[in-house]
C-alpha positions as CSV (number, residue, x, y, z in Angstrom):
1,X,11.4,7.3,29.8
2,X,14.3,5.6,27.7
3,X,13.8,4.5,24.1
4,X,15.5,1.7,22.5
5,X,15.9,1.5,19.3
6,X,14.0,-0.3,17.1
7,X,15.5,-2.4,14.2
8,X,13.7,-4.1,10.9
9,X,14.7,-7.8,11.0
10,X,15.5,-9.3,7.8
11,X,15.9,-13.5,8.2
12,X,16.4,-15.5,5.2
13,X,16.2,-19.7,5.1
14,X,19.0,-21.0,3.2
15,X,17.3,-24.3,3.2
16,X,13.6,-23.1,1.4
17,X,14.7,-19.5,0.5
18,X,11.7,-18.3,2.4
19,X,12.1,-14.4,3.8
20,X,10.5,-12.8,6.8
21,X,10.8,-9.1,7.1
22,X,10.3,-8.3,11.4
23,X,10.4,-5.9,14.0
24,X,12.5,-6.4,16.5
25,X,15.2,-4.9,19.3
26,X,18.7,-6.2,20.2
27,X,19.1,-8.0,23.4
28,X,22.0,-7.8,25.6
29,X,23.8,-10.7,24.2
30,X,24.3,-9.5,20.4
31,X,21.0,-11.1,19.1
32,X,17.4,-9.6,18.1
33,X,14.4,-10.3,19.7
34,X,11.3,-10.7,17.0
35,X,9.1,-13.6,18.7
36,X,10.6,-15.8,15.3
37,X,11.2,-19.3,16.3
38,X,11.3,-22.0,13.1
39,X,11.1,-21.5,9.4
40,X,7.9,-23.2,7.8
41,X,10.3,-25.8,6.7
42,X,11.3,-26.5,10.3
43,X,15.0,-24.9,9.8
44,X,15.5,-23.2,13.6
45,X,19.1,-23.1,13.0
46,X,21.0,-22.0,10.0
47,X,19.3,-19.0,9.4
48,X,20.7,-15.8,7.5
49,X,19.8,-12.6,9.7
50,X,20.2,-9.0,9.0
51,X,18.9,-5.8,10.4
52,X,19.0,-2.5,10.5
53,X,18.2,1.0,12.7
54,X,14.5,2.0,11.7
């Protein structure tokens, strides 16, 4: 059985200033997976994310 690791997903709107705090794991290419797709504010593209090893 392998384990990946799981990371705590921090994405920020620049636009609204709203903060979502996720779970998620890093994909191949760099990025996380979470299931997030838009801000409430419909911003799906300049968003500030951060994360780190739980």
């Amino acid at each position: 059985m392998t384990t990946e690791t799981r990371y705590r997903v921090v994405i920020r709107c620049p636009k609204c200033g709203e903060k979502y705090i996720l779970r998620g794991r890093q994909r191949a290419d760099g990025e996380y997976e979470t299931g997030f797709k838009r801000c409430v504010c419909g911003n799906e593209t300049e968003l500030n994310v951060e994360a780190t090893p739980e």
